[in-house]
Structure formats: C-alpha cells, structure tokens
C-alpha positions in Angstrom: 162.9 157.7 125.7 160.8 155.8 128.2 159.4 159.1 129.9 158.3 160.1 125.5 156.9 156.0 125.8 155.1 156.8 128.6 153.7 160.2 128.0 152.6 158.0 124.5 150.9 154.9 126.2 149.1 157.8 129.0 147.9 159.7 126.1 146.3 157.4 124.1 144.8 155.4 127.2 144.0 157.9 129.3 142.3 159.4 126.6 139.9 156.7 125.1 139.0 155.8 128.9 138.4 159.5 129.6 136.1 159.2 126.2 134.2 155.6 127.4 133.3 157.7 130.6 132.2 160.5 128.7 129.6 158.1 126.8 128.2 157.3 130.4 128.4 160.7 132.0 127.1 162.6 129.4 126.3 161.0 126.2 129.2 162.0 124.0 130.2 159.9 121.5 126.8 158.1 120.9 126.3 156.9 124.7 123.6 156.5 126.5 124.3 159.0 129.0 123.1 158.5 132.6 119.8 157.5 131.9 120.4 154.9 128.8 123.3 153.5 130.5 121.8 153.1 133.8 118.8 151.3 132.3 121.4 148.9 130.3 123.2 148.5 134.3 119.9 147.3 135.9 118.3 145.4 132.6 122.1 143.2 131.8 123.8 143.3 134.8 121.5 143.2 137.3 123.2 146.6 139.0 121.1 148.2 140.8 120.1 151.5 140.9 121.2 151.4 137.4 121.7 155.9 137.0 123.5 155.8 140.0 126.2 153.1 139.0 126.5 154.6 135.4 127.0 157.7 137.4 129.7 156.5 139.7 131.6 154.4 136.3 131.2 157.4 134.2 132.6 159.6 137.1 135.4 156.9 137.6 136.7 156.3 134.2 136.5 160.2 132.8 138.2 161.2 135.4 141.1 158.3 136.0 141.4 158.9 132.3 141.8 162.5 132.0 144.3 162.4 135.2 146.0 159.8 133.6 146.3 161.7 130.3 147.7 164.5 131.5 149.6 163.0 134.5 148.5 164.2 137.6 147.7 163.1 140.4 150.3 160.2 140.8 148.8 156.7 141.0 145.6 157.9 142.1 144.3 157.9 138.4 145.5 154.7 137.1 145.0 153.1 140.2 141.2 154.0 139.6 141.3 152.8 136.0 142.5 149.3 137.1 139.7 148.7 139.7 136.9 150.2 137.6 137.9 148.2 134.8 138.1 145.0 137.7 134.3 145.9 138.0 133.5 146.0 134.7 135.2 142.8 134.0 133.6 140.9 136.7 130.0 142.4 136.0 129.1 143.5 132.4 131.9 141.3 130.9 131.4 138.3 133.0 130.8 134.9 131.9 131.6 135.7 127.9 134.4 134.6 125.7 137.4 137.0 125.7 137.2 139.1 122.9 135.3 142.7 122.8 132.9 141.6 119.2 131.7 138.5 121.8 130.7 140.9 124.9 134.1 139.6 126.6 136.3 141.7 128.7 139.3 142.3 126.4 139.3 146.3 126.6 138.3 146.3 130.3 141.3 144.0 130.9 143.8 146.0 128.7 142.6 149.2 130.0 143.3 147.5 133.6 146.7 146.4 132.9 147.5 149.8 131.3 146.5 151.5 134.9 148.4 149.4 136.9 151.5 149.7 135.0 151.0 153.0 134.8 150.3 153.1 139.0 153.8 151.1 139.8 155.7 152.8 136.5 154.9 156.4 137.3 154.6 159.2 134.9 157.7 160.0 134.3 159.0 163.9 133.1 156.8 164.5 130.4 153.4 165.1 133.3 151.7 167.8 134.9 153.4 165.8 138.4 156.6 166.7 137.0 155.8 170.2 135.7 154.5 170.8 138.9 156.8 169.4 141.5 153.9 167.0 142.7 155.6 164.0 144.4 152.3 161.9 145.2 154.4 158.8 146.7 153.4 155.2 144.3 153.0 153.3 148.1 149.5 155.6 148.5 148.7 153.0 145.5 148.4 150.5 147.7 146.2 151.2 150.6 143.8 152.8 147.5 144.4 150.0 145.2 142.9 147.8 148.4 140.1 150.5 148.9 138.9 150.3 145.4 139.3 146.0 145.1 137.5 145.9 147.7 134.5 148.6 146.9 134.9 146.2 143.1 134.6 142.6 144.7 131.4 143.8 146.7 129.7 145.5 143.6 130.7 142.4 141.1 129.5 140.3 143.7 126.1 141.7 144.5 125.9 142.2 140.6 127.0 138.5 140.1 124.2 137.7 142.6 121.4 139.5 141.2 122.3 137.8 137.7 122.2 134.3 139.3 118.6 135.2 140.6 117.5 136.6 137.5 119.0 133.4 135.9 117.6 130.5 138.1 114.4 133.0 137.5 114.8 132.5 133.7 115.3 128.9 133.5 112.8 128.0 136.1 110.0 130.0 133.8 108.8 127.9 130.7 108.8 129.1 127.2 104.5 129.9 125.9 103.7 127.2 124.1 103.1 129.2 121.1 106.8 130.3 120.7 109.7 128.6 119.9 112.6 128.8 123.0 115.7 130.8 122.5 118.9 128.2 122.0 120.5 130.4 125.5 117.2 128.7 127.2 117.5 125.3 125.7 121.3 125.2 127.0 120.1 126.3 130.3 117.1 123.7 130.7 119.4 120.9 128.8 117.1 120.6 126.0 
C-alpha cells in the first residue's frame, strides 16, 4: 500500500510541477513562455537576465517533475523540486502573506516538502527505478541537495538585493504632484 501511496503523491506532484514548468518553458497552459516569463523575472523580482532564469526554472521544474512522475532517476528529481521551489519561495514569493490568492509561497512550499519527502522516502516498486533495476543510492541527495541550496541562497540573495535597490529607489522617488500616491508608497514613506 505505501509503494500505490507513493506512486499516487509522485503522480499528481510530479505532474502539476512538470505542467508549472511547461508554462515557463514553452507556454503551455496559458504561460508566458520564455519571453513573458522572463520579462515578469526581471520587472517583479529583480532577476536578472529575466529569459535566462525563466529558462533555467522552466528547465528545472518540467524536468524534476516529469522524473518525479514517473520515478526515475532516484532523488535527483525531487531533490531538484525542493531547491527550485526554495528559490521561488525566497524570490517571487518573498515578503507576502502565505497563501497562493495573496502572492505567498504556499504551492512553492508544498511542492518543496513533497520533493524532499519524496528524496529521503524513495519511489518505492511502482517506478521506472524499480522497473529498471536503477539503484541511484538516496545519500547522492545530499551532496546535490547542498549543490542546489547553495546555487538557491546565491540567486534569492542577489534577487533579494536587487529588490531592496529597486525599493529604497522607489521610496526615495516622490509621487507627481498631480497624482494621488499608491497606499504600498504611503506605507513605505510612513505617510
């Protein structure tokens, strides 16, 4: 029964991540493809060059979540998930309440925790792995799982940086005169 649970919870994950990247990568799914994306990156999160990161989430989150669907390639594919979803968390997600209708990082995060799980937890039986005799050993989790935090913390933090700048930028610019300020700008000014 837990190898059918698992098969279940890889499926369904593995699946919608593999779909998110596809909205990236190539505009399935009403994305924004490459381009779109990338010009969201650089104008919200301040990532930079903005094609080239959709590129590189896209690429990371169709294929973690295909792998992970179908259960091949050991931890490698969850393992991927979790960090790319650490990246999204601490960039696009960053700063907002929790919950997905506020901009917060509830799906990054439950898509994160579903990776690691599945990283430590395995596949189980019902995976190409086991169809296949592949034996990828879960420890080659962690010197990847360090890899990919680390490649994360440096993008959320230049990310992170670049929206401070564009911030202190923001509030140190006044409103026209002729136009009434946003209420984000009158928080960040104290008015």
């Amino acid at each position: 029964m837990n190898d059918h649970a698992r098969f279940g919870l890889r499926a369904v994950v593995g699946a919608s991540l593999a779909a998110h990247g596809a909205q990236k990568l190539f505009g399935a799914f009403g994305g924004g493809g490459p381009e779109g994306t990338g010009q969201a990156f650089e104008e919200h999160m301040k990532l930079a060059p903005g094609r080239t990161m959709a590129l590189m989430a896209g690429t990371a989150e169709f294929g973690s979540g295909v792998t992970t669907a179908v259960g091949l390639g050991g931890p490698i594919g969850p393992t991927t998930m979790a960090a790319t979803m650490a990246v999204a968390g601490l960039t696009g997600h960053r700063g907002k309440p929790f919950f997905g209708q506020l901009g917060g990082p509830e799906m990054a995060v439950l898509y994160g925790v579903n990776g690691a799980y599945l990283a430590l937890a395995g596949f189980g039986r019902d995976s190409l792995d086991a169809i296949l005799g592949l034996r990828i050993p879960r420890w080659i989790a962690v010197p990847y799982a360090m890899a990919a935090a680390t490649a994360a913390a440096v993008i959320a933090r230049r990310a992170r940086r670049a929206q401070d700048q564009a911030e202190s930028q923001r509030v140190a610019e006044p409103a026209p005169a002729n136009v009434e300020p946003h209420p984000t700008y009158r928080r960040a000014v104290g008015e």
